[in-house]
C-alpha positions as a Python dict, from the first residue, in 0.01 Angstrom:
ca = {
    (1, 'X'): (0, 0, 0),
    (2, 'X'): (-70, -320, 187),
    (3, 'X'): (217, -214, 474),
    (4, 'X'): (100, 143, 495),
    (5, 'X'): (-258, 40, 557),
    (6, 'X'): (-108, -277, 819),
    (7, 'X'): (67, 33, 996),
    (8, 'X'): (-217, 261, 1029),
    (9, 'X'): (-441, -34, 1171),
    (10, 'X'): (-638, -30, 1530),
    (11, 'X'): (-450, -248, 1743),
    (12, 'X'): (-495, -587, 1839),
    (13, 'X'): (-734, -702, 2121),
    (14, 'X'): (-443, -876, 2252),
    (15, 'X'): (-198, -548, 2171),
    (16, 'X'): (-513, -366, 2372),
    (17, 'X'): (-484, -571, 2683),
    (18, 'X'): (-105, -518, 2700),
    (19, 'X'): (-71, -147, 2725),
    (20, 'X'): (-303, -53, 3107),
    (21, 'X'): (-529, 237, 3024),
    (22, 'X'): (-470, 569, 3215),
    (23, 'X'): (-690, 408, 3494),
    (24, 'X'): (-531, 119, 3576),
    (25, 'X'): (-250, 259, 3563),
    (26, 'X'): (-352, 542, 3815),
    (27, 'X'): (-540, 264, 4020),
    (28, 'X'): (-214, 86, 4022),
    (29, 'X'): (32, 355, 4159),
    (30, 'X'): (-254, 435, 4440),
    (31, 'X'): (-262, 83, 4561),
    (32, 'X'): (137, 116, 4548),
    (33, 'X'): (80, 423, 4768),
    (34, 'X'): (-140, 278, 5072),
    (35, 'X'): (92, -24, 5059),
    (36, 'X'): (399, 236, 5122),
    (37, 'X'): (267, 459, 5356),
    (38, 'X'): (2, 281, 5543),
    (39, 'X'): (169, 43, 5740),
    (40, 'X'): (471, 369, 5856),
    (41, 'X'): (90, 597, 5916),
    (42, 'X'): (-77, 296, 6119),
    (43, 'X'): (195, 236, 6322),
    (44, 'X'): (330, 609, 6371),
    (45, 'X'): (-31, 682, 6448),
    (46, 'X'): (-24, 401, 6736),
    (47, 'X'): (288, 480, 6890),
    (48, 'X'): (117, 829, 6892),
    (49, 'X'): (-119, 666, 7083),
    (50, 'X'): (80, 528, 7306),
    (51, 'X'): (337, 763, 7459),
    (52, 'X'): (-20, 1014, 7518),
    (53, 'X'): (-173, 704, 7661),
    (54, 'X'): (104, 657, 7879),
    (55, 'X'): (205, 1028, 7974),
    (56, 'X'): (-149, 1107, 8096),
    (57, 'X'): (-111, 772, 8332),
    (58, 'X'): (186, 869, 8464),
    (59, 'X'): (146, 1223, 8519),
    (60, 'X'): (-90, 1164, 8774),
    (61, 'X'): (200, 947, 8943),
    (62, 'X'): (438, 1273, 8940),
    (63, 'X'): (431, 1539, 9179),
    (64, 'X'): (354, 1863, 9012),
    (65, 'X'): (714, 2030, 9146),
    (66, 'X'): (911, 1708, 8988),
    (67, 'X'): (690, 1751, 8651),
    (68, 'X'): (943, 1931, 8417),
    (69, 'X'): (571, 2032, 8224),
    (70, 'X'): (451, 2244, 8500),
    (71, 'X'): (721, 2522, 8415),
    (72, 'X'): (759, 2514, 8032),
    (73, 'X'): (506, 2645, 7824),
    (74, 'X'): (462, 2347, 7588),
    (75, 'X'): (422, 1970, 7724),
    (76, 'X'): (748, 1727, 7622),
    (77, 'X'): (612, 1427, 7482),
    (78, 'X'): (803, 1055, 7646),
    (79, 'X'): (804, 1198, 7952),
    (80, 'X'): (581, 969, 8114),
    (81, 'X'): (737, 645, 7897),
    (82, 'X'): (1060, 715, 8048),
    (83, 'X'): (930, 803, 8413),
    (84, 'X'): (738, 448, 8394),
    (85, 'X'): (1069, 253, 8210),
    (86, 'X'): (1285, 398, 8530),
    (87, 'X'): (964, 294, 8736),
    (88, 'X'): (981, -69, 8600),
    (89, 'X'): (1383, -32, 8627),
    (90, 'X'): (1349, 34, 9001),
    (91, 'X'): (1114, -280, 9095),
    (92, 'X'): (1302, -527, 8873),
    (93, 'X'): (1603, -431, 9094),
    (94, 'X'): (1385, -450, 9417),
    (95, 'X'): (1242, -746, 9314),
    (96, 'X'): (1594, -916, 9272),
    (97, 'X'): (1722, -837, 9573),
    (98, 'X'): (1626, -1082, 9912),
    (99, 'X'): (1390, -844, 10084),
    (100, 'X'): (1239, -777, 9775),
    (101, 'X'): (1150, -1151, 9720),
    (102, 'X'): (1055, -1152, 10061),
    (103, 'X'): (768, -888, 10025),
    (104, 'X'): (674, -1045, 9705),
    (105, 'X'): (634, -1372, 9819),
    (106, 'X'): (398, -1182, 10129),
    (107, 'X'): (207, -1009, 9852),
    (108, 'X'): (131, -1322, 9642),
    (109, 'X'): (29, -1555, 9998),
    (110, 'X'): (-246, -1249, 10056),
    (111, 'X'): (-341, -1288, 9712),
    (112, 'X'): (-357, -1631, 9741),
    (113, 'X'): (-640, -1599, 9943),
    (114, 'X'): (-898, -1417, 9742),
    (115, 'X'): (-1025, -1677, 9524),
    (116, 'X'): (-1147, -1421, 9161),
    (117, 'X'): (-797, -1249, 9217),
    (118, 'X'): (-618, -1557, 9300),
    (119, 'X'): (-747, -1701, 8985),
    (120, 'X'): (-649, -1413, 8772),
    (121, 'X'): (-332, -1341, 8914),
    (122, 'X'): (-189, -1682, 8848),
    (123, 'X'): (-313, -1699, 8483),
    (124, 'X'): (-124, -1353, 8390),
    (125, 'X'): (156, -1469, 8597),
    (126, 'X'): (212, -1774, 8357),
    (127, 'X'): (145, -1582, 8074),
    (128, 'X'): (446, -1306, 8125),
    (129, 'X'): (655, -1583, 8276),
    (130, 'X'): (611, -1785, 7971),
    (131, 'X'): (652, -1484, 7712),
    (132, 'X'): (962, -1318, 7854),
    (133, 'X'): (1136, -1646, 7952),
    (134, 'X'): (1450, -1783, 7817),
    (135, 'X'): (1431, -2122, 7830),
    (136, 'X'): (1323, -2355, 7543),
    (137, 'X'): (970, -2372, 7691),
    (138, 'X'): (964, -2027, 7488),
    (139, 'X'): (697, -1928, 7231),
    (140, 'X'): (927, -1960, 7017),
    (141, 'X'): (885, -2271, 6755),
    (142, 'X'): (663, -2299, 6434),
    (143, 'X'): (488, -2611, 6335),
    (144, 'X'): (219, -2765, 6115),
    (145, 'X'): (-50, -2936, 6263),
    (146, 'X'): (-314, -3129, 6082),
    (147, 'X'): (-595, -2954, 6243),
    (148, 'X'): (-901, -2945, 6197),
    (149, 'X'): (-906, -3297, 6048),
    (150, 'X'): (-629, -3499, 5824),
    (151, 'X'): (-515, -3343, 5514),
    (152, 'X'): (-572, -2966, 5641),
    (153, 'X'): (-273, -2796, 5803),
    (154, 'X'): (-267, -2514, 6037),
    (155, 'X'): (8, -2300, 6138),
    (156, 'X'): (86, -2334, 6544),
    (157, 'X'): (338, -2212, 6760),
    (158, 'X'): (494, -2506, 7058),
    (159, 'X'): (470, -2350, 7387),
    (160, 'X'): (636, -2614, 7573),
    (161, 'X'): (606, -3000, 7661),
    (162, 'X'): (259, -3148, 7829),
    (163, 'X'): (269, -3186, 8166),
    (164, 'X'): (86, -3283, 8472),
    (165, 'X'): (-265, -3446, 8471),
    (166, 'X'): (-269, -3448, 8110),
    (167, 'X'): (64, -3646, 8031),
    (168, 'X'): (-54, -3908, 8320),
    (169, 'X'): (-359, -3960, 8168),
    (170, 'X'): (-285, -3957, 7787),
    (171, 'X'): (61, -4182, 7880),
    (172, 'X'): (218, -4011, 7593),
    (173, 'X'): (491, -3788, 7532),
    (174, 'X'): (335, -3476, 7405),
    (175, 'X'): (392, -3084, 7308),
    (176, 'X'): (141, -2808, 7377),
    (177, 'X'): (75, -2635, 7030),
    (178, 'X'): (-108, -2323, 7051),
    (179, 'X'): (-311, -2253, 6746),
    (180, 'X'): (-376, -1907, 6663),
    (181, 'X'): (-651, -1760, 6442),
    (182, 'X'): (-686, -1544, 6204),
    (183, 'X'): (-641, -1228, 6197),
    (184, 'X'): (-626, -1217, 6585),
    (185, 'X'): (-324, -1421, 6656),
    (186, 'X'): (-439, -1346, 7061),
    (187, 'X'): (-737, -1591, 7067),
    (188, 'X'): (-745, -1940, 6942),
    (189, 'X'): (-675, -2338, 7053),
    (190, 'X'): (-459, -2528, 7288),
    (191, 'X'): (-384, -2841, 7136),
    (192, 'X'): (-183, -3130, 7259),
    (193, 'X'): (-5, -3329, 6952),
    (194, 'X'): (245, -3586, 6999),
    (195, 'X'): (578, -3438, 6835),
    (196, 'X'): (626, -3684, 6562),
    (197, 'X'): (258, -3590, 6456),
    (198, 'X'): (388, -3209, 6393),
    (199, 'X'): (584, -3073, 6088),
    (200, 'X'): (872, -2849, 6246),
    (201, 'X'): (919, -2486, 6022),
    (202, 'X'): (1237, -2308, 6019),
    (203, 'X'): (1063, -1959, 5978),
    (204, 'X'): (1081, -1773, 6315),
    (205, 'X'): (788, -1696, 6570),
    (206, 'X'): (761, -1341, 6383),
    (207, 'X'): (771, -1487, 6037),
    (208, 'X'): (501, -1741, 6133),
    (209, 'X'): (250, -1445, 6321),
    (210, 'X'): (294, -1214, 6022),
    (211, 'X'): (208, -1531, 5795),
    (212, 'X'): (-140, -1618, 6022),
    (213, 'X'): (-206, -1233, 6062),
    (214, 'X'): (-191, -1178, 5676),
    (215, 'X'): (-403, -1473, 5622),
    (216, 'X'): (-119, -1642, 5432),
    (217, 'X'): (-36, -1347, 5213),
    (218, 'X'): (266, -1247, 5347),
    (219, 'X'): (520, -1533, 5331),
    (220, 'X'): (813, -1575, 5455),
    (221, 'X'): (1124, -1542, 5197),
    (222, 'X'): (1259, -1902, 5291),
    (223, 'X'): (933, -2046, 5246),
    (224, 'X'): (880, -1896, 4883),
    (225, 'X'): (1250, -1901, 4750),
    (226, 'X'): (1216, -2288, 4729),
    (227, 'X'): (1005, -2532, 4465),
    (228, 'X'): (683, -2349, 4454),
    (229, 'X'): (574, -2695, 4256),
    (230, 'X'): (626, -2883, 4606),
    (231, 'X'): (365, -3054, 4742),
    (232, 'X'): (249, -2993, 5080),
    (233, 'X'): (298, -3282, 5336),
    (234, 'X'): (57, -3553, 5277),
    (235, 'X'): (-178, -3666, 5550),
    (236, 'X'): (-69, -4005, 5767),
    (237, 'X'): (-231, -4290, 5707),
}
């Protein structure tokens, strides 16, 4: 009598909170959803974008009798991303060659000149020369910093070693570590640490922007595969 009436009981509160209700449960396989298909609708959706972007650019570049468009009846989407890839193709060889130096070089002494441009010119210059380099001056190492005071780490990214007026003066031998924020890895700080003041990472340059992006909620596999009980480095005294 005793079992048949322990059988036929109302469940547990604990017994309750084990077995989701029909609306988590529903709340849980939408969340599951947006995580699946948002990121391949977000970034379809942009490279959408993109190729119109750039087709309606270029087509004002082609001649209307070289524009394959003009005689079908429906437009061909790329068009204009390949017309400006065999664009970019055609001054990268130019620019190779001696007279194409040549004219460059004559190009960047009249910019030279104009003070605003000159100013703005140089800075993208160093920018692209710096991002699509090769050498170990890349963007291409992860650190920690203790920034903004000891015993808080930040995530940067070593863009090279100091140079110029600022080595002379600090009489040190130091790294520039750009410091991204969060979630706009394009704007933050330019710091200058001495090396043995920085904690190197071995997660790569896209590991590391996907970790500041994601405010720290994506993480790298290396980084949580080892002792989750680790403590973080502790700050110098």
């Amino acid at each position: 009598m005793s079992d048949h009436h322990h059988e036929n009981s109302p469940p547990t509160p604990a017994e309750a909170r084990r077995r989701p209700g029909l609306t988590a449960r529903l709340r849980t396989y939408l969340l599951a959803g947006i995580v699946v298909t948002a990121p391949i609708g977000i970034t379809l959706y942009l490279a959408v974008l993109f190729v119109q972007f750039v087709d309606g650019q270029m087509r004002g570049l082609v001649p209307a009798q070289y524009d394959p468009n003009q005689y079908l009846p429906f437009d061909i989407p790329g068009l204009g991303v390949l017309a400006l890839l065999l664009l970019l193709l055609v001054v990268g060889f130019f620019a190779a060659g001696l007279i194409g130096r040549m004219v460059f070089r004559l190009g960047e002494s009249l910019i030279d000149r104009v003070p605003v441009v000159r100013s703005v010119y140089g800075a993208l210059k160093q920018i692209f020369e710096t991002v699509f380099a090769d050498s170990s001056s890349s963007f291409r190492e992860v650190v920690l910093v203790e920034y903004p005071r000891r015993g808080l780490w930040a995530v940067g990214f070593i863009t090279g070693r100091t140079r110029g007026e600022v080595r002379e003066r600090i009489n040190r031998d130091l790294v520039n570590v750009f410091l991204p924020t969060t979630p706009n890895p394009t704007s933050g700080f330019l710091l200058f640490v001495p090396r043995e003041d920085l904690v190197q990472l071995d997660m790569s340059v896209e590991e590391g922007i996907k970790m500041v992006i994601s405010a720290g909620i994506v993480t790298p596999p290396r980084a949580s595969a080892g002792n989750e009980g680790e403590e973080p480095p502790t700050a110098r005294s």
